[in-house]
C-alpha beads as a LAMMPS data file, in Angstrom:
LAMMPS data file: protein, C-alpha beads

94 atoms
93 bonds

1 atom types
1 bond types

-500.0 500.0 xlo xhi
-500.0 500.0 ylo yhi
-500.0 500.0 zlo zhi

Masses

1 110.0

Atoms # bond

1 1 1 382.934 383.790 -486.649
2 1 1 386.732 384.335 -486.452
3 1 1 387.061 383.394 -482.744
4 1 1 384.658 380.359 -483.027
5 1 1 387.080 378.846 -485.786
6 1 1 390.389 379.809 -483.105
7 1 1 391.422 383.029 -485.119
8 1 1 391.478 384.623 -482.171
9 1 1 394.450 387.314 -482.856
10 1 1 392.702 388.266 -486.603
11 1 1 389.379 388.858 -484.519
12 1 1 391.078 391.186 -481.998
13 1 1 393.057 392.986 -485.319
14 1 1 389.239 393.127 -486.548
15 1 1 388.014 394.345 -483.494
16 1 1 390.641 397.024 -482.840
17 1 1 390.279 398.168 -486.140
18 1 1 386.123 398.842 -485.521
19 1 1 387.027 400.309 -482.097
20 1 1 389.450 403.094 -483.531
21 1 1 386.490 403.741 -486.148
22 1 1 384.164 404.050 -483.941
23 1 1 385.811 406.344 -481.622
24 1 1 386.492 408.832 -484.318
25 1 1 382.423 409.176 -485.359
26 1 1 381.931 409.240 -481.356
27 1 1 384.589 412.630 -481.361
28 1 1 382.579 413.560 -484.959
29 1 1 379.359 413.142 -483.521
30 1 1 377.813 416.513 -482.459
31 1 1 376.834 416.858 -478.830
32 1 1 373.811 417.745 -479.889
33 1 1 372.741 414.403 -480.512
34 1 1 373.975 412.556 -477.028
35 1 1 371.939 409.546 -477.500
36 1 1 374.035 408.874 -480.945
37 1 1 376.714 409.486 -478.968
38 1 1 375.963 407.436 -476.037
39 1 1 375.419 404.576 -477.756
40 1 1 378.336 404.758 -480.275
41 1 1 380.549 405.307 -476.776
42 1 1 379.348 401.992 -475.344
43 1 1 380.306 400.434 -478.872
44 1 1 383.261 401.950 -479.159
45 1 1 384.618 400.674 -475.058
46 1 1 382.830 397.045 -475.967
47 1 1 384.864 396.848 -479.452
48 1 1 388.349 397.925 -477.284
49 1 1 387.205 395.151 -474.769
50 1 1 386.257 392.510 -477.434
51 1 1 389.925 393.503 -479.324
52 1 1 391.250 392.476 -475.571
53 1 1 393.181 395.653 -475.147
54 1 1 391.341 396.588 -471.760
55 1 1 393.553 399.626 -470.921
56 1 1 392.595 400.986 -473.819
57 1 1 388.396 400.362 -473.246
58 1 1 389.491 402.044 -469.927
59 1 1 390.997 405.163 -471.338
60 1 1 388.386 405.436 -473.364
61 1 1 385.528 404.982 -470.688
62 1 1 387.145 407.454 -468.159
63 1 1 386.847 409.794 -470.797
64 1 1 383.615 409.211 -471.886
65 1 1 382.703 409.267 -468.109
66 1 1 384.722 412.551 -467.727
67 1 1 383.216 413.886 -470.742
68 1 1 379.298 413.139 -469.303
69 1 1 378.849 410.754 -472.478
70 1 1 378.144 407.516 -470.378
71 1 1 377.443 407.280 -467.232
72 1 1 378.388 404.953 -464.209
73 1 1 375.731 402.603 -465.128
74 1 1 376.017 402.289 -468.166
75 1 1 379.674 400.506 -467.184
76 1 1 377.881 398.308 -464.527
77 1 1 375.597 397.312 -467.311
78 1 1 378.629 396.638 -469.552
79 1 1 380.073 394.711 -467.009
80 1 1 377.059 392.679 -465.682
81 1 1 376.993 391.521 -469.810
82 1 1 380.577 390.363 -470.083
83 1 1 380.161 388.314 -466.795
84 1 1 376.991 386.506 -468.191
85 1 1 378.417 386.343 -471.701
86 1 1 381.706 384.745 -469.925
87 1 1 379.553 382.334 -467.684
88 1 1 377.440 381.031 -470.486
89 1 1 380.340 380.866 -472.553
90 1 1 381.869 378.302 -469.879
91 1 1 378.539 376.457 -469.762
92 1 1 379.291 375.518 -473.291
93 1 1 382.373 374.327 -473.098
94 1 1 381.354 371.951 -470.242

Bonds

1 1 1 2
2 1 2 3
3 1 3 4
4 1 4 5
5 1 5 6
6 1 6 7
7 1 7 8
8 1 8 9
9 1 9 10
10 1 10 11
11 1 11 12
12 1 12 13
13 1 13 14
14 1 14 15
15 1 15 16
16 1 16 17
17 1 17 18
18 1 18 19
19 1 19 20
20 1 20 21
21 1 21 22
22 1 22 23
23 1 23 24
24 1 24 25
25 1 25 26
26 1 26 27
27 1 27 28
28 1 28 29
29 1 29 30
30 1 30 31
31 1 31 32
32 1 32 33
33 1 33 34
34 1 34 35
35 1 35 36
36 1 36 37
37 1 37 38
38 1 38 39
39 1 39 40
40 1 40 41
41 1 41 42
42 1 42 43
43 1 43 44
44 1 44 45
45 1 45 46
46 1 46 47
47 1 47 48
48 1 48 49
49 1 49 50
50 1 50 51
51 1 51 52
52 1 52 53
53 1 53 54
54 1 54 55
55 1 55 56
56 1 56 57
57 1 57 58
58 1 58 59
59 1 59 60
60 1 60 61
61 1 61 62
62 1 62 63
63 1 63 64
64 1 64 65
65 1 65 66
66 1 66 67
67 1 67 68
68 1 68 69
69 1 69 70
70 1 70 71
71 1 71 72
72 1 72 73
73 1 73 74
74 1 74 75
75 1 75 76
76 1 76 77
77 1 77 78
78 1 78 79
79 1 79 80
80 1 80 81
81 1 81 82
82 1 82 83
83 1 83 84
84 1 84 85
85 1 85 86
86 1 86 87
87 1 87 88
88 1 88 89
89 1 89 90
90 1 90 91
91 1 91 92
92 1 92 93
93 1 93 94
């Protein structure tokens, strides 16, 4: 809602704010459970993307690569969304 209306910096603040969460139940998330954990990772790099701070979503995905929660896939499948999302996104504003 915030970026439709142009409040583009309180949406990233928003977003950033989710990411951190999430990336502290990701590192409180037993590993155990790795499907919990694999989809709270891909959350947690999305949010970091969405809040625009993309060295941060990469940090966080070597890591979570590193650390055998997600896997090189899942980022192809994280990017192959953001390009579509992006494309249809320019469709719009056509």
């Amino acid at each position: 809602m915030l970026e439709k209306s142009g409040q583009l910096a309180e949406a990233r603040c928003l977003y950033a704010i989710a990411a951190n969460l999430e990336e502290k139940v990701v590192e409180n998330t037993p590993p155990s459970q790795p499907r919990v954990r694999h989809v709270l990772a891909i959350s947690a790099v999305a949010l970091w993307l969405n809040a625009m701070n993309h060295v941060r979503a990469t940090a966080l995905a070597t890591k979570y690569l590193a650390d055998g929660i997600l896997t090189e896939q899942d980022l192809a499948d994280m990017v192959d969304v953001r390009i579509k999302d992006m494309l249809r996104k320019d469709k719009e504003t056509r």
